[in-house]
C-alpha positions as CSV (number, residue, x, y, z in Angstrom):
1,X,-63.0,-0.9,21.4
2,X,-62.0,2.5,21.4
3,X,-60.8,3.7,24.9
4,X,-62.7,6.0,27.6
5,X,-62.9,9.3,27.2
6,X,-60.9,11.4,29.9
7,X,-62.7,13.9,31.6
8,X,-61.0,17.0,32.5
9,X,-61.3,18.1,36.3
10,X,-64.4,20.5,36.7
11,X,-61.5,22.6,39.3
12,X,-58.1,22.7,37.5
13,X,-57.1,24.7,39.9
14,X,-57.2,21.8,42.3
15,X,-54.6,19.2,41.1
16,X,-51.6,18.4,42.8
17,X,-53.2,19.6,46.4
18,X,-52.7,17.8,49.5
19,X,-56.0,16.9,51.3
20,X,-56.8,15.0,54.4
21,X,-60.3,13.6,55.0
22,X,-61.4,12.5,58.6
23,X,-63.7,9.7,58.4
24,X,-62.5,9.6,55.0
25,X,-63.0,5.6,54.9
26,X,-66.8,5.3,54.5
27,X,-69.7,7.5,53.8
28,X,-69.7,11.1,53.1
29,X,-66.3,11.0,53.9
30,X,-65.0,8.4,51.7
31,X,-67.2,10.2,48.9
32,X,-65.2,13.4,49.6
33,X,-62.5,11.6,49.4
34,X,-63.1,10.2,46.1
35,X,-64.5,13.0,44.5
36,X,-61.4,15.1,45.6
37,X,-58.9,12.6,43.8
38,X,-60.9,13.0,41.0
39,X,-59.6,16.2,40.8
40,X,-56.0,15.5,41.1
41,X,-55.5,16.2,44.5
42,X,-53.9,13.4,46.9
43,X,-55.8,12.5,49.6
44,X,-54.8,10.8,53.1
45,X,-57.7,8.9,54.3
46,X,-58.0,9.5,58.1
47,X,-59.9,7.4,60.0
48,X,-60.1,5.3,63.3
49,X,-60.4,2.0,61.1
50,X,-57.1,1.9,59.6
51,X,-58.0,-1.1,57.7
52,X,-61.0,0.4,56.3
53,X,-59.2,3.8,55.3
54,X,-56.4,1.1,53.5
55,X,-59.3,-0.1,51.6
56,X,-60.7,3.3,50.5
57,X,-57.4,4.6,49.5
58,X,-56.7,1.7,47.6
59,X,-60.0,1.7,45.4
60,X,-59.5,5.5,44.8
61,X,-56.2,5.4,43.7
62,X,-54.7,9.0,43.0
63,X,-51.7,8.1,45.5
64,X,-54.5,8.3,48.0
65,X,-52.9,7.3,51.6
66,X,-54.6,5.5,54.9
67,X,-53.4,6.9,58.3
68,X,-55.0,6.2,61.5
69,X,-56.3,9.1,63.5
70,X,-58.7,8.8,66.4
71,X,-59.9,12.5,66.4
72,X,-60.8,12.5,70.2
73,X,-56.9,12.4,71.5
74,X,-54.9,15.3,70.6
75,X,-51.7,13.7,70.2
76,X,-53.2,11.0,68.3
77,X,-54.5,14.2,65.5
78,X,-51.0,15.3,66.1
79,X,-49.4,12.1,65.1
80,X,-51.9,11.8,62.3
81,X,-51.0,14.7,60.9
82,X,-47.6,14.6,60.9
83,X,-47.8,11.7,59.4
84,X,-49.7,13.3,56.2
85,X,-47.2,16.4,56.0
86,X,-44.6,14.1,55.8
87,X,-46.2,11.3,53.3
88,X,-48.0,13.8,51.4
89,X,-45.2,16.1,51.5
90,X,-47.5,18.5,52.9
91,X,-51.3,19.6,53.7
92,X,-53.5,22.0,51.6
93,X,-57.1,21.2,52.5
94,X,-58.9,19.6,55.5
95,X,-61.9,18.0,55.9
96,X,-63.2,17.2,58.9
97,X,-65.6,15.2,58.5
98,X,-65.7,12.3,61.4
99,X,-68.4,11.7,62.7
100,X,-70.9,9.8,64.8
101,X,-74.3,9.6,66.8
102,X,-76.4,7.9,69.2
103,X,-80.3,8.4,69.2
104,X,-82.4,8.6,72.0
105,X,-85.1,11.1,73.9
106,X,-83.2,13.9,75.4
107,X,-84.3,13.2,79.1
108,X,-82.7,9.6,79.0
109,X,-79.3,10.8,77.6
110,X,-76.7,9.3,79.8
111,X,-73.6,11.3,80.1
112,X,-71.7,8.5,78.3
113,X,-73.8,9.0,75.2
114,X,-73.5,13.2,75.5
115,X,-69.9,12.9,75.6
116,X,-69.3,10.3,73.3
117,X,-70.7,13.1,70.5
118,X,-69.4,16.0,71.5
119,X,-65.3,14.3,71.9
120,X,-66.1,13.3,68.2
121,X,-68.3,15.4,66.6
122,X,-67.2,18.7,68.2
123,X,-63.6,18.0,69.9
124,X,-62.4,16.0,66.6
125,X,-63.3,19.0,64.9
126,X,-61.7,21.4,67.8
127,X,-58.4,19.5,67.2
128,X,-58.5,19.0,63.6
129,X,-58.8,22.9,62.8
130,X,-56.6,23.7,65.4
131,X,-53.3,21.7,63.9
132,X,-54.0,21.7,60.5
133,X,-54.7,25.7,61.0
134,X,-51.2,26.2,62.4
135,X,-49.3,24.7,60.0
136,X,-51.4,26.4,56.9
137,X,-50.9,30.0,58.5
138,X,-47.0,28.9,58.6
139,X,-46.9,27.9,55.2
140,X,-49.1,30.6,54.0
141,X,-52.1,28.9,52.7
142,X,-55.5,26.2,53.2
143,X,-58.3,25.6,53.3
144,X,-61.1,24.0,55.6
145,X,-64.2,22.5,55.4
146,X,-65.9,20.8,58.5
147,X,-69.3,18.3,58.1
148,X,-72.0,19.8,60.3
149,X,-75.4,18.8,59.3
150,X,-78.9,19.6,59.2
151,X,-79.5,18.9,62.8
152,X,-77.3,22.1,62.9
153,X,-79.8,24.6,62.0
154,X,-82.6,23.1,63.4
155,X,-82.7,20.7,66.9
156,X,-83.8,17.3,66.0
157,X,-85.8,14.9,68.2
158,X,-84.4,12.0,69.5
159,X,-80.6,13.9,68.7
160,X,-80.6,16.4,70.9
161,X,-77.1,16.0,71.9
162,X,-75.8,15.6,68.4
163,X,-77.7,18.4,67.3
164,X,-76.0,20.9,70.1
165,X,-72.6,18.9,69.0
166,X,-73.6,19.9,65.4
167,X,-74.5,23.2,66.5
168,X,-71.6,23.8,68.3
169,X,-69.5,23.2,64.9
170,X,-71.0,25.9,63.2
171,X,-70.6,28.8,66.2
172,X,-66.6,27.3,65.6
173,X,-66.9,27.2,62.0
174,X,-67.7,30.9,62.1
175,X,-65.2,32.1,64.8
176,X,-62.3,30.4,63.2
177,X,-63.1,31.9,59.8
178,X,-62.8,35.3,60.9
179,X,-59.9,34.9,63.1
180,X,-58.1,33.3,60.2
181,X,-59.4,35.3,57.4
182,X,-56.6,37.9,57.3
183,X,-54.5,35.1,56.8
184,X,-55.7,33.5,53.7
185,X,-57.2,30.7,55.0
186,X,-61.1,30.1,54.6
187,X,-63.4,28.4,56.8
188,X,-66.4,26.6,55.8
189,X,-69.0,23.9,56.9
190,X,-71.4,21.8,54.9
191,X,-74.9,20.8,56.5
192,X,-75.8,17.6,55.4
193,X,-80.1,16.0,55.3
194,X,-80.7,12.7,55.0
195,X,-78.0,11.2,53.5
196,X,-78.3,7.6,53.0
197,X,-75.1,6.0,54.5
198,X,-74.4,3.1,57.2
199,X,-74.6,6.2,59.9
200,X,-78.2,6.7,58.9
201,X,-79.3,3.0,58.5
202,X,-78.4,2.9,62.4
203,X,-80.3,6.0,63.0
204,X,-83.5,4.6,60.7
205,X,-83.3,0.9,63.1
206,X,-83.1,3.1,66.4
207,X,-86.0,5.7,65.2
208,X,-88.3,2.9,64.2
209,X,-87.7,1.2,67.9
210,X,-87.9,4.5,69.5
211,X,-91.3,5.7,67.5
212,X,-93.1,2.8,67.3
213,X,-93.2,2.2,63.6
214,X,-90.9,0.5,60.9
215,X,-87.8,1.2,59.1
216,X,-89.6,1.7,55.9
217,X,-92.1,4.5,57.5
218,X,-88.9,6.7,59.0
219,X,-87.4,6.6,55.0
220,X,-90.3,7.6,53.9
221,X,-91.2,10.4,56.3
222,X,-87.2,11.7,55.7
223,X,-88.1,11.6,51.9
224,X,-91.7,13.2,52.3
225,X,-89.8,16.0,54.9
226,X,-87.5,16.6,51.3
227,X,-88.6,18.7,48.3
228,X,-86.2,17.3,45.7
229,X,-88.1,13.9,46.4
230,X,-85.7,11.6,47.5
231,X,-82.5,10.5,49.9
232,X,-79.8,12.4,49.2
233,X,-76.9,10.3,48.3
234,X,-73.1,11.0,49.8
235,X,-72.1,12.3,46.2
236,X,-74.2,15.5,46.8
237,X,-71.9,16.4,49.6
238,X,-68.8,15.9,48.3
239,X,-69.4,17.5,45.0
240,X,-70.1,20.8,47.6
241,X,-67.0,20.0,49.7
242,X,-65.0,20.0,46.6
243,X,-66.9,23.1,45.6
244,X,-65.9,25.1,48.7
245,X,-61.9,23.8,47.8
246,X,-62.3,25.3,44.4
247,X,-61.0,29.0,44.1
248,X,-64.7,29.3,42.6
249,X,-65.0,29.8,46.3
250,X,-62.6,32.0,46.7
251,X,-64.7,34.8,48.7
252,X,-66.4,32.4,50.6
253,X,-65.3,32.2,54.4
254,X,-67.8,31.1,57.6
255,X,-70.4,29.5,55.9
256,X,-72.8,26.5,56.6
257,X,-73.9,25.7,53.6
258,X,-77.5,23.6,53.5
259,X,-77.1,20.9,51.4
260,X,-80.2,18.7,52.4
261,X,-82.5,18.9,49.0
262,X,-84.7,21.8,50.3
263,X,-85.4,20.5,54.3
264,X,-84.0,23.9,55.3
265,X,-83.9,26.6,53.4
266,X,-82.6,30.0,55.1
């Protein structure tokens, strides 16, 4: 049998860069992850489930790494990221993509279930930018790409406070990329649809409850809501994320890029 064929990185320019992922063990963010390595660059999985970033990095291979961060706690991201420079020997690229969400209708969000999202999905990436950002304009280069999602550009029902911690990741997203863009260092976000992971399977079991109808009738309304026809898989992301890494992307800086199969379109 004669052996597989290698296939050359799509983004040369990519191998041998030092990446971290947050939420990098399942998901979106373990798809990042993968597709990254694919290129050549070494990634440090970040996540809260240590065992579970372990796993990813170990299936990926690349050198990959696992290192606990719990994106809430600064000292925790501080810790975390220390950690990679020194592993890694470095940093290049960051993705911050951890995430989570809670559904329910907006007049019976507790304050538990408002905060919860925002210390995640807006303070993890707060922190995230913040400390990779200082070491890239010390050493002089980087790049960042933070996972905002469709609920960014337009409020959804039943999310209203992940949507405003969405929304809130793109007014950052945009303010960071031009503070930093005389620096070198480019700022982008990635808006995800329906992307079929464990995150949404939660969301599908808690919109069925909430609206009266079964699991089956939300995927189909998400896939009827999307003009390329179908869920979109974590692979369409990350082949975007790894996009925005590329020097292909070279003049792009403060971006929220749609990638939800035509849902939104401006």
């Amino acid at each position: 049998m004669s052996p597989s064929p290698v296939v050359a990185p799509v983004f040369p320019e990519l191998a041998g860069r030092l990446a971290l992922v947050t939420g990098g063990a399942v998901g979106i963010g373990r798809a990042i992850s993968a597709a990254l390595a694919r290129q050549g660059v070494r990634v440090a999985i970040g996540d809260i489930d240590l065992a579970a970033a372990e796993r990813t990095a170990a299936d990926i291979g690349g050198g990959a790494i696992a290192v606990r961060i719990d994106v809430r706690e600064r000292a925790a991201v501080e810790a975390g990221f220390a950690e990679v420079v020194a592993r890694l020997g470095g940093c290049d690229l960051l993705i911050a993509n951890a995430g989570v969400s809670t559904m329910k209708p907006a007049l019976e969000i507790t304050d538990a279930e408002w905060e919860f999202n925002f210390a995640v999905n807006t303070r993890g990436v707060f922190l995230t930018n913040q400390i990779a950002a200082r070491h890239f304009v010390d050493t002089g280069k980087g790049c960042i790409v933070n996972t905002a999602s469709l609920a960014a550009k337009v409020g959804a029902p039943l999310l209203a406070h992940y949507s405003a911690s969405k929304f809130a990741v793109l007014g950052w997203t945009q303010a960071l990329a031009r503070e930093l863009a005389g620096k070198g260092i480019r700022v982008n976000a990635v808006c995800p649809g329906f992307v079929a992971t464990s995150m949404q399977s939660r969301e599908v079991e808690w919109e069925a409850g909430l609206r009266g109808v079964t699991p089956e009738q939300v995927i189909a309304d998400y896939i009827a809501q999307t003009p390329l026809g179908r869920l979109e898989q974590p692979e369409d992301v990350a082949d975007v994320v790894v996009f925005l890494c590329s020097d292909q992307a070279r003049f792009m800086t403060g971006q929220g890029i749609n990638v939800t199969g035509g849902v939104y379109m401006t």
